[in-house]
Phi, psi and omega in degrees: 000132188299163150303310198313317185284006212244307170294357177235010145307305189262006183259347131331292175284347178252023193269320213248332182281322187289338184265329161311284225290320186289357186262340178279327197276296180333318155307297181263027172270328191281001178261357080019306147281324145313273177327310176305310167329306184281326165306311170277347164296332179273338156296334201279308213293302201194105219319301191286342176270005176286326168315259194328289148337287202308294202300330152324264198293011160249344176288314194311311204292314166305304196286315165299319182297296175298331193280349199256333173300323191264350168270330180316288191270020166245010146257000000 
């Protein structure tokens, strides 16, 4: 088997895992970039409270994702 067939063997198989990640960031880049934004405007006031800020709005964020996951089967 040529490089040539060999390289378009894996860009063939690795075609359908490359298009799943691009299609998850694309879902999750603008809450992602939101999230980073409101976090580093609370660094710029004071370094720890941007930490504090990211770790917040990310427990919410979790804590919402279980509760809707938990109306999703229980209705």
């Amino acid at each position: 088997m040529s490089v040539r067939a060999r390289l378009g063997a894996v860009m063939v198989a690795t075609a359908g895992p490359a298009g799943t990640v691009v299609r998850v960031l694309r879902q999750a880049g603008p809450g992602l970039v939101g999230l980073a934004s409101v976090s580093y405007g609370a660094w710029l006031a004071w370094p720890p409270a941007g930490w504090m800020t990211l770790g917040a709005l990310i427990l919410v964020d979790r804590a919402y994702a279980r509760l809707s996951q938990r109306r999703e089967v229980s209705i």
